[in-house]
TORKOL-4160 file (C-alpha; in steps of 0.2 Angstrom, whole numbers, padded with zeros to 4 digits, m for minus):
394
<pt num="1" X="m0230" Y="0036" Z="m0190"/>
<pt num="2" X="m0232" Y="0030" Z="m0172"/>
<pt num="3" X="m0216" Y="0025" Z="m0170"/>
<pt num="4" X="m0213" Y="0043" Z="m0175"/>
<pt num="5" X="m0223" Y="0050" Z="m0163"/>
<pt num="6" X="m0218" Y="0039" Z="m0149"/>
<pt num="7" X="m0200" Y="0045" Z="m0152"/>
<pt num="8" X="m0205" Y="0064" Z="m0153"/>
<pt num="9" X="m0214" Y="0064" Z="m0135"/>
<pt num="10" X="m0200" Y="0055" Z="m0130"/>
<pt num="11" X="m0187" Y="0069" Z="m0133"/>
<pt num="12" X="m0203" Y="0084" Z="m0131"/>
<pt num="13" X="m0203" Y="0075" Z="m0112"/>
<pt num="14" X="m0186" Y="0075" Z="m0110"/>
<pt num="15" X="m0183" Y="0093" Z="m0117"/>
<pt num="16" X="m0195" Y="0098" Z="m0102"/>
<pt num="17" X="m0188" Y="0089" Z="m0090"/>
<pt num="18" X="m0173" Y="0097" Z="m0094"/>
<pt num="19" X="m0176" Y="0114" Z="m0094"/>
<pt num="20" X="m0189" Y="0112" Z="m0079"/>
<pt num="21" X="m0171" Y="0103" Z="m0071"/>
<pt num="22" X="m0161" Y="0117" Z="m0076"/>
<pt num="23" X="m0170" Y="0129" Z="m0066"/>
<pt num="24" X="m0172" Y="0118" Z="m0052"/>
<pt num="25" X="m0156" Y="0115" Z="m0052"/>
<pt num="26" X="m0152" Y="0133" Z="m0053"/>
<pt num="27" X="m0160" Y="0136" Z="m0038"/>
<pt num="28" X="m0153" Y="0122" Z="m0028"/>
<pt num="29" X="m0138" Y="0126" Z="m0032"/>
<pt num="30" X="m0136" Y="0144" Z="m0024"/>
<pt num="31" X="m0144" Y="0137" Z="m0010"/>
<pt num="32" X="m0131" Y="0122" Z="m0009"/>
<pt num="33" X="m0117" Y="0135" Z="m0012"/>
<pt num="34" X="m0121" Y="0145" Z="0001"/>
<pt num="35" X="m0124" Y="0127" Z="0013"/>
<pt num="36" X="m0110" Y="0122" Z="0008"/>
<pt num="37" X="m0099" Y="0138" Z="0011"/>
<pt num="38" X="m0106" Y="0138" Z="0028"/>
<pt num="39" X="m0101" Y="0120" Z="0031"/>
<pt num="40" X="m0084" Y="0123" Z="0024"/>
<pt num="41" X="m0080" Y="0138" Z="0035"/>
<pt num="42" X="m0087" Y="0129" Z="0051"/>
<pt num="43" X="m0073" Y="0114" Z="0046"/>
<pt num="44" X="m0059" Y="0125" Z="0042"/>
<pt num="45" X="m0064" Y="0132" Z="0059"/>
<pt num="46" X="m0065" Y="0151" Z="0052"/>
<pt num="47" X="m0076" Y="0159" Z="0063"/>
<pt num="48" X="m0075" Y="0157" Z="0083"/>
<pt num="49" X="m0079" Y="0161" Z="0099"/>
<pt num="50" X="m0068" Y="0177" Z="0105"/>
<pt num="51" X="m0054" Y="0173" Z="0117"/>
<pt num="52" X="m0052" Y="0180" Z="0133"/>
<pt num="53" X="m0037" Y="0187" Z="0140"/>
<pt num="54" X="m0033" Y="0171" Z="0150"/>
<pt num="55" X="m0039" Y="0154" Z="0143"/>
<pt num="56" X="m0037" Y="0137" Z="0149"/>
<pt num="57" X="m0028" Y="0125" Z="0136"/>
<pt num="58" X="m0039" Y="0111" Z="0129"/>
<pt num="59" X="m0034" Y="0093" Z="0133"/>
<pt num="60" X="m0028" Y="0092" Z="0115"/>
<pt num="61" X="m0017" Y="0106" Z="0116"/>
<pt num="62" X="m0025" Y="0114" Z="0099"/>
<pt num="63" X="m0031" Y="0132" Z="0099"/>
<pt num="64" X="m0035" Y="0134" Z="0083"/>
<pt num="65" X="m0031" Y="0147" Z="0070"/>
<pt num="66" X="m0049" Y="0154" Z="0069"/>
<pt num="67" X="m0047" Y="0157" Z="0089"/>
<pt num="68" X="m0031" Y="0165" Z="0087"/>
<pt num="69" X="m0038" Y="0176" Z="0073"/>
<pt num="70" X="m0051" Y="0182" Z="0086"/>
<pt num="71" X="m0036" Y="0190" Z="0092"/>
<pt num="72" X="m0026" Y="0194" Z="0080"/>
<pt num="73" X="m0020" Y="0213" Z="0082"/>
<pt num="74" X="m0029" Y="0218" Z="0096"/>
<pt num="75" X="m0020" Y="0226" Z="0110"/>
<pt num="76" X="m0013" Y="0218" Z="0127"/>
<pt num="77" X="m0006" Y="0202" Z="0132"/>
<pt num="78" X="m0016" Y="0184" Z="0129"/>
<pt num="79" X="m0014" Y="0171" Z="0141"/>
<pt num="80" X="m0015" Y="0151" Z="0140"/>
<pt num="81" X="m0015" Y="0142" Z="0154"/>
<pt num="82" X="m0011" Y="0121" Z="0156"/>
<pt num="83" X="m0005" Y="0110" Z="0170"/>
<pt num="84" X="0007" Y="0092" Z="0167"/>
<pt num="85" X="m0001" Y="0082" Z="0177"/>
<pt num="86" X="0012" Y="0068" Z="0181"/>
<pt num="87" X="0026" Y="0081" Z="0188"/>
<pt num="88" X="0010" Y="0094" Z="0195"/>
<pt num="89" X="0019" Y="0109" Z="0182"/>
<pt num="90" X="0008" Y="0122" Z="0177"/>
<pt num="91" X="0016" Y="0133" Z="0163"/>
<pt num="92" X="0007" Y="0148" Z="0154"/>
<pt num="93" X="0012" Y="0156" Z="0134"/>
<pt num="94" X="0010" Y="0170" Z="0133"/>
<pt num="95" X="0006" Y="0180" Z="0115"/>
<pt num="96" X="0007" Y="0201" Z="0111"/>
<pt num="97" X="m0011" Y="0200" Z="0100"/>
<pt num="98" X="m0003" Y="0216" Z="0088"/>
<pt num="99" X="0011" Y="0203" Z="0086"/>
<pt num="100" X="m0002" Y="0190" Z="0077"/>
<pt num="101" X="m0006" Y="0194" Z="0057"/>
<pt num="102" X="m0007" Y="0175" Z="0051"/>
<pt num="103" X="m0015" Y="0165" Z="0063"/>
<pt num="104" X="m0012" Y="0147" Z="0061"/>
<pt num="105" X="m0016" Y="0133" Z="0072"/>
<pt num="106" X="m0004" Y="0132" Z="0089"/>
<pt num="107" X="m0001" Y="0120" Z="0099"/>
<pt num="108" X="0003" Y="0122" Z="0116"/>
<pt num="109" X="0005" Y="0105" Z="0125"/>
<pt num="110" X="0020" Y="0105" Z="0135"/>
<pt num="111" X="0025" Y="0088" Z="0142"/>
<pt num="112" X="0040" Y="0088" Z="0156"/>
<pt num="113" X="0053" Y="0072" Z="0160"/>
<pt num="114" X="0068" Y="0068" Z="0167"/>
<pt num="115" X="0073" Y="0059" Z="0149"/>
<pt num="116" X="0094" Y="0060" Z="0148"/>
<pt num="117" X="0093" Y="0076" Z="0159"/>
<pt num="118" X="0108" Y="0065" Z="0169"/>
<pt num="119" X="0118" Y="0066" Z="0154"/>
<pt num="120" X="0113" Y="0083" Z="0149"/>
<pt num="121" X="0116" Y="0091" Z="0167"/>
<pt num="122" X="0135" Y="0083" Z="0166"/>
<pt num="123" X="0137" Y="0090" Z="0147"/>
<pt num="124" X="0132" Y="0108" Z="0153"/>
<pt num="125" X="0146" Y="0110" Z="0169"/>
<pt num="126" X="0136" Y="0099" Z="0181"/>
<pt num="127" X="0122" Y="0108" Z="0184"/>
<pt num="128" X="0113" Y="0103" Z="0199"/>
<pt num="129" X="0096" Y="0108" Z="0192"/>
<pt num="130" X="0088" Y="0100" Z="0176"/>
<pt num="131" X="0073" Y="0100" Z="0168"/>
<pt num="132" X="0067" Y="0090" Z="0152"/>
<pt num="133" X="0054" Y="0099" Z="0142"/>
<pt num="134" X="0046" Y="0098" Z="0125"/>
<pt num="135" X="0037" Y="0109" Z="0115"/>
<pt num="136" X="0025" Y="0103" Z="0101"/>
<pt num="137" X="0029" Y="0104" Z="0083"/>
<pt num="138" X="0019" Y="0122" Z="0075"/>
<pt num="139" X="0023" Y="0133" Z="0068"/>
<pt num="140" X="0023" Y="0147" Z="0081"/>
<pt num="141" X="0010" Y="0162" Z="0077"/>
<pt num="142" X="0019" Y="0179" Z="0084"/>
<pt num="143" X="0034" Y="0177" Z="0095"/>
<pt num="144" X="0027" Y="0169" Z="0112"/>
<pt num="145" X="0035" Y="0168" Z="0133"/>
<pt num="146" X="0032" Y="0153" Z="0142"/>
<pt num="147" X="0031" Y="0153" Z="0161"/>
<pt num="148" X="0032" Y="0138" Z="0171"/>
<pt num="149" X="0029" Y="0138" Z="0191"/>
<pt num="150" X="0039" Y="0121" Z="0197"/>
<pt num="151" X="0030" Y="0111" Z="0214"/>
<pt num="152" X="0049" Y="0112" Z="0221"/>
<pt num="153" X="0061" Y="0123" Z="0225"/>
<pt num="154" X="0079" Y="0127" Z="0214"/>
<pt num="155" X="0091" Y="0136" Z="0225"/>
<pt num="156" X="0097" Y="0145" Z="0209"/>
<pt num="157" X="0098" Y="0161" Z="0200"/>
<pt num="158" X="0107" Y="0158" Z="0183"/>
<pt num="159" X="0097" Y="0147" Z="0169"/>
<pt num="160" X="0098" Y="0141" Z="0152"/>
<pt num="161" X="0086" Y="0132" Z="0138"/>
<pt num="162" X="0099" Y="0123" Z="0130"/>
<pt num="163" X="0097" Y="0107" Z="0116"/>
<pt num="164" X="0109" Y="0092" Z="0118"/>
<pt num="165" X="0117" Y="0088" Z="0102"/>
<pt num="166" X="0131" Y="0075" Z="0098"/>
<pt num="167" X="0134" Y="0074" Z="0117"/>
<pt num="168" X="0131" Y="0093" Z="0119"/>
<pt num="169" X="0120" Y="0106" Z="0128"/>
<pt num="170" X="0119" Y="0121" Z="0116"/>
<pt num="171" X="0111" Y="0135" Z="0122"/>
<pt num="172" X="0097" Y="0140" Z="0114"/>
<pt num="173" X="0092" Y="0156" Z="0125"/>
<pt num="174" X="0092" Y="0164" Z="0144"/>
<pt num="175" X="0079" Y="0157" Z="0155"/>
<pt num="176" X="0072" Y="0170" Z="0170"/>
<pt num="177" X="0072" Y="0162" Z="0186"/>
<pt num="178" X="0058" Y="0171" Z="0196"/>
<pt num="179" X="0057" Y="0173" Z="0215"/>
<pt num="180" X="0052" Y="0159" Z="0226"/>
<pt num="181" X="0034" Y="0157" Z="0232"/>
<pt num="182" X="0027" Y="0143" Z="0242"/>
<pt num="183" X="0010" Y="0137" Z="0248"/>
<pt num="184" X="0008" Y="0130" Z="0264"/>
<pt num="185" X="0026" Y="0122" Z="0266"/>
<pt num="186" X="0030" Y="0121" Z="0249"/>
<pt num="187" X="0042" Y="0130" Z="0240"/>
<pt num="188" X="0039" Y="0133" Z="0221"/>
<pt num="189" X="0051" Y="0138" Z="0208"/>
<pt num="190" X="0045" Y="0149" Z="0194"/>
<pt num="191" X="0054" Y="0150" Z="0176"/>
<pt num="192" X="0052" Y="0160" Z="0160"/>
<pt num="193" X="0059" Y="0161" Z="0143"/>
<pt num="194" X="0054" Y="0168" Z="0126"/>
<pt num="195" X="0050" Y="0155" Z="0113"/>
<pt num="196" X="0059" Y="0156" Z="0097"/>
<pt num="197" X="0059" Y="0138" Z="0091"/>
<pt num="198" X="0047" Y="0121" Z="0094"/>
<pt num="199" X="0045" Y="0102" Z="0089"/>
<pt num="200" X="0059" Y="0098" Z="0101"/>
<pt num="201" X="0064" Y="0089" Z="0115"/>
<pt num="202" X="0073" Y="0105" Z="0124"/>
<pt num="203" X="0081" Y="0106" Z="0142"/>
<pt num="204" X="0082" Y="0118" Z="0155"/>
<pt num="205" X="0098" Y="0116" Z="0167"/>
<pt num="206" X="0099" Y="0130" Z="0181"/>
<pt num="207" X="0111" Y="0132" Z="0197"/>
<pt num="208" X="0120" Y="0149" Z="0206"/>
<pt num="209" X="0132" Y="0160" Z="0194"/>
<pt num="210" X="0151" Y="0159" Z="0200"/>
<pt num="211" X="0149" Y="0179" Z="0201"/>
<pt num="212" X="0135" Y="0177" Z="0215"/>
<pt num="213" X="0143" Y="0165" Z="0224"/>
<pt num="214" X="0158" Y="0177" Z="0226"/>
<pt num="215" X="0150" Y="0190" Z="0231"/>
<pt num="216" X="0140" Y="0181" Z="0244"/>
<pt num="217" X="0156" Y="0174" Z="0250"/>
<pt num="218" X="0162" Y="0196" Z="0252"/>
<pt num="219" X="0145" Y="0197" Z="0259"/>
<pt num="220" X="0146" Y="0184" Z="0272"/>
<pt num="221" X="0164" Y="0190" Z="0275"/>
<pt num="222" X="0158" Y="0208" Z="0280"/>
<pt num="223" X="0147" Y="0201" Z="0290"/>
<pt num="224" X="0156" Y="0194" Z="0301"/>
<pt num="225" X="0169" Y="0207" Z="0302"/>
<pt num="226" X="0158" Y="0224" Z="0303"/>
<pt num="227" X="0140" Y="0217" Z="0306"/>
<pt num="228" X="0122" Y="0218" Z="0297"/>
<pt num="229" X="0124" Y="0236" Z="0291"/>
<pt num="230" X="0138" Y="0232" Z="0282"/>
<pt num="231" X="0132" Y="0220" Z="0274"/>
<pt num="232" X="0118" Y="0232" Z="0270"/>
<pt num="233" X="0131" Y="0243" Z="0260"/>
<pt num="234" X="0136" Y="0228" Z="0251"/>
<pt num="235" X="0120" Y="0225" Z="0243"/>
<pt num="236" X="0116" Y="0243" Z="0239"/>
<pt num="237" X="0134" Y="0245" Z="0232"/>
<pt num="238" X="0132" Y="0229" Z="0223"/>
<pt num="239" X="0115" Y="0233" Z="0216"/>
<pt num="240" X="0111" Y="0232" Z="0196"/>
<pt num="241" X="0117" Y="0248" Z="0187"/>
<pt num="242" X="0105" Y="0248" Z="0172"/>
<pt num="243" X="0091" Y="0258" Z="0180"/>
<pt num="244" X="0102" Y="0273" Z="0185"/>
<pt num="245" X="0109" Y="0270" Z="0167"/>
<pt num="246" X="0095" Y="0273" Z="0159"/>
<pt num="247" X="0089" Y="0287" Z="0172"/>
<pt num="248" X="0104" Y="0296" Z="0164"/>
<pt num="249" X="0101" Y="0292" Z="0146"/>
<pt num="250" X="0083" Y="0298" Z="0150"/>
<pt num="251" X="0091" Y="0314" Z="0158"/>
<pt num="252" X="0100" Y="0318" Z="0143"/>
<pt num="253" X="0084" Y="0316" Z="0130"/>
<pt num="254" X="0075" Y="0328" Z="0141"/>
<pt num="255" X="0088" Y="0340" Z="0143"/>
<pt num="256" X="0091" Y="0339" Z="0121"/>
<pt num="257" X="0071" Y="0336" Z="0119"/>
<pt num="258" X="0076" Y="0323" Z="0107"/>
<pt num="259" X="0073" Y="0303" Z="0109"/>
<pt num="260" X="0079" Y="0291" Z="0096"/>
<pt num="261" X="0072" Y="0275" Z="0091"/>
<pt num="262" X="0086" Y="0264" Z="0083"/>
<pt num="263" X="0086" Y="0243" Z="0080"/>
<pt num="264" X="0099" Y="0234" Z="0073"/>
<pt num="265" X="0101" Y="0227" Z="0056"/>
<pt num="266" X="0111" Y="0212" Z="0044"/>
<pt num="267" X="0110" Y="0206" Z="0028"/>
<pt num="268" X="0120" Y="0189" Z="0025"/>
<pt num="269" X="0121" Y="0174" Z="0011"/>
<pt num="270" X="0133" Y="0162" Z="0018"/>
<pt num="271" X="0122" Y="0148" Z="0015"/>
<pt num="272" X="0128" Y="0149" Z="m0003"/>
<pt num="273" X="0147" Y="0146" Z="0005"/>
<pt num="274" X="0140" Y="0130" Z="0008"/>
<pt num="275" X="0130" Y="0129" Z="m0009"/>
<pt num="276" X="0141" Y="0134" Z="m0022"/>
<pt num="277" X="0139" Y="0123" Z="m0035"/>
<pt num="278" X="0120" Y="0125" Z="m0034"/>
<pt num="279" X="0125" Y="0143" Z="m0036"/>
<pt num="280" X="0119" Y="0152" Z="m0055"/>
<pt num="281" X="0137" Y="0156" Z="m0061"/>
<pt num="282" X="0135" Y="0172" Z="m0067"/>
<pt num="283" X="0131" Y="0179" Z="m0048"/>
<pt num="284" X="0147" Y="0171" Z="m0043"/>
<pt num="285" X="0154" Y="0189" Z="m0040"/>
<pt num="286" X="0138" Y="0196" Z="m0031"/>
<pt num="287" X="0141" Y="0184" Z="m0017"/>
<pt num="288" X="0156" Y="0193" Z="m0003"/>
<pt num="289" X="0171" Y="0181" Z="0003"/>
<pt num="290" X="0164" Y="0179" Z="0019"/>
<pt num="291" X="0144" Y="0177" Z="0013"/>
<pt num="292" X="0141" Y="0196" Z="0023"/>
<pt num="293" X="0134" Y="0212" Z="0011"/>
<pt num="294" X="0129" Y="0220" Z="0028"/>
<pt num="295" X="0138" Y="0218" Z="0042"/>
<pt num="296" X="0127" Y="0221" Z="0059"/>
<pt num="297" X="0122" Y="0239" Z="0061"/>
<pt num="298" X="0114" Y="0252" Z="0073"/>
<pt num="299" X="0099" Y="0262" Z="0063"/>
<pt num="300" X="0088" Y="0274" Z="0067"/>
<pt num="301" X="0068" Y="0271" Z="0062"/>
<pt num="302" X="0053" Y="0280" Z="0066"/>
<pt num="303" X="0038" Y="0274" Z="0077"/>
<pt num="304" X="0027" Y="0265" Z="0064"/>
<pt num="305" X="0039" Y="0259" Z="0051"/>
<pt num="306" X="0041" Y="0241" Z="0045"/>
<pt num="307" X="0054" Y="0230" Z="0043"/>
<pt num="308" X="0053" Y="0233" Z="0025"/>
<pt num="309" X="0054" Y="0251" Z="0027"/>
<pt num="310" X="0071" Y="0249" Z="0038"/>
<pt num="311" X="0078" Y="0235" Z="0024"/>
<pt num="312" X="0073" Y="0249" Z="0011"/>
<pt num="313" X="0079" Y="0265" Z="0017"/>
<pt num="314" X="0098" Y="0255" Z="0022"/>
<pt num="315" X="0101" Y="0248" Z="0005"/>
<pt num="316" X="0098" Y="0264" Z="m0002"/>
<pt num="317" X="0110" Y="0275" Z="0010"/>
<pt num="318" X="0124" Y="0261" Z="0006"/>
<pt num="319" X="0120" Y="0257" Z="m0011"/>
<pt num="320" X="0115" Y="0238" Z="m0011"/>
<pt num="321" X="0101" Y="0234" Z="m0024"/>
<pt num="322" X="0088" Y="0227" Z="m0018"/>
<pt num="323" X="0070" Y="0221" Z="m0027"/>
<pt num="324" X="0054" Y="0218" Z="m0019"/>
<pt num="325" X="0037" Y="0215" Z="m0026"/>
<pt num="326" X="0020" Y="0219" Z="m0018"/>
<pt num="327" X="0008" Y="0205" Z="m0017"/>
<pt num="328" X="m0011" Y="0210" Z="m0015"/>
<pt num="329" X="m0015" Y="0193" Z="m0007"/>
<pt num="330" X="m0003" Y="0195" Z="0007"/>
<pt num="331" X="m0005" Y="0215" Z="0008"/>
<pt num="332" X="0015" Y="0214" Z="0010"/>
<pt num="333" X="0029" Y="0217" Z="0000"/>
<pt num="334" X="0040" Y="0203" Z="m0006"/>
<pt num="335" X="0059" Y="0203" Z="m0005"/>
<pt num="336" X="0064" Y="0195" Z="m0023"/>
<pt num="337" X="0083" Y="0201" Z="m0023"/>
<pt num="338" X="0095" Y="0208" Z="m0013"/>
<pt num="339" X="0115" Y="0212" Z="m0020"/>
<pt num="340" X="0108" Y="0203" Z="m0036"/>
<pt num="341" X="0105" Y="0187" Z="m0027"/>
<pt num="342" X="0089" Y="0183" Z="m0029"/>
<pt num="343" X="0075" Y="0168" Z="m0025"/>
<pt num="344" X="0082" Y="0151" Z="m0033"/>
<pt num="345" X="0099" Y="0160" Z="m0040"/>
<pt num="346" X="0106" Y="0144" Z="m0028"/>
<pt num="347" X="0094" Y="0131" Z="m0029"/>
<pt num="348" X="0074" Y="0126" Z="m0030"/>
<pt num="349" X="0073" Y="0130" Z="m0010"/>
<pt num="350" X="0082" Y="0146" Z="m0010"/>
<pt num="351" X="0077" Y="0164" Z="m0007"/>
<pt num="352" X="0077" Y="0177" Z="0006"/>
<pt num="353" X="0071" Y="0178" Z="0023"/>
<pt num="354" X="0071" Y="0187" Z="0038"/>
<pt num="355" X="0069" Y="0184" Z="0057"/>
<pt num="356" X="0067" Y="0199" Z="0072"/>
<pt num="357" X="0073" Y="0195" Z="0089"/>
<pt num="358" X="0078" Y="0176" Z="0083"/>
<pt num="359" X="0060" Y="0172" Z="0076"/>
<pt num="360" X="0055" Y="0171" Z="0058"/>
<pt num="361" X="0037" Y="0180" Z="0056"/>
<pt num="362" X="0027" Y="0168" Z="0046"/>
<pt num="363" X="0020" Y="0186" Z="0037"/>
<pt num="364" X="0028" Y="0198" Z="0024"/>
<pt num="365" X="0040" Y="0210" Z="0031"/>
<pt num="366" X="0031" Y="0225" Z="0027"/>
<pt num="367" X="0018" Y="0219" Z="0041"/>
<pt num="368" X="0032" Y="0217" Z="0051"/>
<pt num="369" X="0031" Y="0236" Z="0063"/>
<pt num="370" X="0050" Y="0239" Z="0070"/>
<pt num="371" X="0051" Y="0240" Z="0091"/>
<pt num="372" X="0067" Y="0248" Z="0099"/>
<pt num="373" X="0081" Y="0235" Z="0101"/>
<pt num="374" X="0074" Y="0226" Z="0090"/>
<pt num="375" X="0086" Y="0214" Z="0081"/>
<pt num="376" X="0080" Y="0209" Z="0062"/>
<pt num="377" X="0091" Y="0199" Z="0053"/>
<pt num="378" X="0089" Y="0196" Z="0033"/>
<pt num="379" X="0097" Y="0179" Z="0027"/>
<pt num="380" X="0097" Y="0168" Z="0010"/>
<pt num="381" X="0091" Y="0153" Z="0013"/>
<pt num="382" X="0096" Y="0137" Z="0003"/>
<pt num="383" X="0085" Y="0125" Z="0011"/>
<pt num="384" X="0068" Y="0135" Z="0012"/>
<pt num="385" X="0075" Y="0141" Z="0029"/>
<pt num="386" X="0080" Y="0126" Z="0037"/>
<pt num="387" X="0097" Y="0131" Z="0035"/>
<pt num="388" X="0096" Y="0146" Z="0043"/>
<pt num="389" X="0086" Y="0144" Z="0060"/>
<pt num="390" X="0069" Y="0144" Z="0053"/>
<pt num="391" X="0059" Y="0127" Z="0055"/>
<pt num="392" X="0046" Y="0122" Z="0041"/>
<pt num="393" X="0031" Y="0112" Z="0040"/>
<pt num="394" X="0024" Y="0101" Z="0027"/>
């Protein structure tokens, strides 16, 4: 009977320790949630200090995705400033805030060397400038510029970014070379270029353009032959036509009270030229002899329409199918098919994506508002984008 006893307070004390646990519990656990979901926010870096318009790059290189989210549609330029120490380069990246929907992490560490830049000034016509540059591995944000202010002077005014591959210096895009500035006796060179790709060793080779040298050459010519004013004509005659181009183009809106907004616009899959027997065999036929559905074309758009709404409105006036999905977790629409081809008709890896102005936007491409001259490119993909210019991150 006692033993009977002794095992019912057993279990009556238990019992109440577990309900008087429960409800402790209870209550320590929505203070623990909310704790913790602090905690985790503070880790995954979710909430920063607002970035200026110029900032200094950390040490690290790292401006984190929370910082850039701080930004993240606002108007104006943002500025991020570093300096190489060893070569006394200072270089600044340069982001449109509007251009930013899906932050991530950047960054923007440059290191500069003279690494092969022999070799690589040889293999791009013997350039007498040459500049070894590389570029961290991101994935880049919005499309950025890099400016780069050099502590010597290049006596040039025609430059490159170019990669060297298998004994090659491929051009990868025009570099601006800036006006001359100096401190003290010290000439500096100042470069620019837009940034489209990273995670590379990239090289800058620079040097005067045949046609300038020829017409320094007229210039020097004259000179000699009719004196300063002369050569004054020279220059003026010579000068760039595009401003009084567009003043004329301008003319002409004014006068019709009309201004167009047009970009440009392509849809390929030769990828799957190169894939074919990955290719699902009953979309053989969708898929044209030379991989082009939509050869590169001139379209007109209104001010606030996306890229989506370009892709949409062409495959309707020409009659290609397209399919597209909208996904409330991305606030975008997804392209799933285009001419019948759709995502993994050609593989595990394969699917549509598009790029503007060279970059692939790591957000949908409804997101995606259209600029004039804008140059949007939609392309199957085979290898998650690797095979078609995009880089991609594990």
């Amino acid at each position: 009977m006692k033993r009977k006893r002794k095992v019912f307070l057993v279990l009556l004390i238990a019992f109440v320790i577990l309900i008087t646990g429960g409800c402790s519990q209870k209550v320590k656990s929505d203070q623990i949630t909310q704790l913790d979901r602090v905690e985790t926010t503070e880790k995954k870096g979710t909430s920063a200090k607002k970035l200026e318009k110029i900032n200094q790059i950390p040490d690290d290189g790292i401006i984190t995705a929370a910082q850039m989210d701080t930004i993240s549609g606002e108007d104006g330029q943002f500025q991020f400033s570093g300096k190489d120490q060893d070569k006394g380069i200072t270089y600044v990246w340069t982001y449109e805030g509007k251009r930013i929907k899906n932050p991530v992490d950047q960054n923007l560490k440059v290191e500069f060397s003279d690494a092969k830049i022999e070799e690589v000034k040889k293999a791009g016509g013997n350039a007498p400038y040459g500049l070894a540059i590389t570029l961290q591995k991101m994935n880049l944000a919005a499309p950025a510029a890099l400016g780069l202010t050099l502590n010597e002077k290049w006596d040039a005014d025609n430059a490159v970014l170019c990669k060297y591959v298998d004994g090659e210096a491929r051009k990868v895009c025009d570099v601006v070379v800036g006006s001359v500035s100096g401190v003290g006796d010290k000439a500096l060179t100042n470069l620019a270029f837009n940034v489209l790709e990273v995670g590379d060793t990239y090289y800058i080779l620079a040097g005067k353009s045949k046609e300038d040298n020829e017409e320094n050459k007229g210039a020097e010519e004259k000179t000699k032959n009719n004196g300063n004013n002369n050569q004054q004509s020279h220059e003026v005659d010579n000068s760039p036509t595009g401003n009084n181009q567009n003043d004329s183009e301008q003319a002409a809106e004014t006068q019709s009270g009309q201004s167009s907004h047009t970009c440009t616009i392509s849809i390929e899959c030769s990828t799957i030229l190169n894939n074919w027997d990955d290719l699902n065999e009953a979309k053989a036929d969708f898929v044209p002899s030379d991989g082009w559905i939509l050869y590169t074309s001139e379209v007109e758009y209104s001010p606030g329409e996306t890229v989506y709404d370009v892709l949409y409105r062409v495959c309707k006036d020409t009659s290609i199918q397209m399919s597209a999905k909208y996904t409330p977790a991305y606030g975008s629409y997804y392209v799933e098919g285009i001419n019948q081809l759709y995502e993994f008709d050609c593989g595990e890896l394969s699917g549509w994506m598009y790029s503007v102005n060279g970059w692939f936007p790591n957000y949908g491409c409804s997101q995606y508002e259209v600029s004039d001259g804008d140059i949007i490119e939609w392309r199957y993909t085979c290898d998650l984008g690797r095979d078609v210019g995009d880089q991609y991150y594990e």
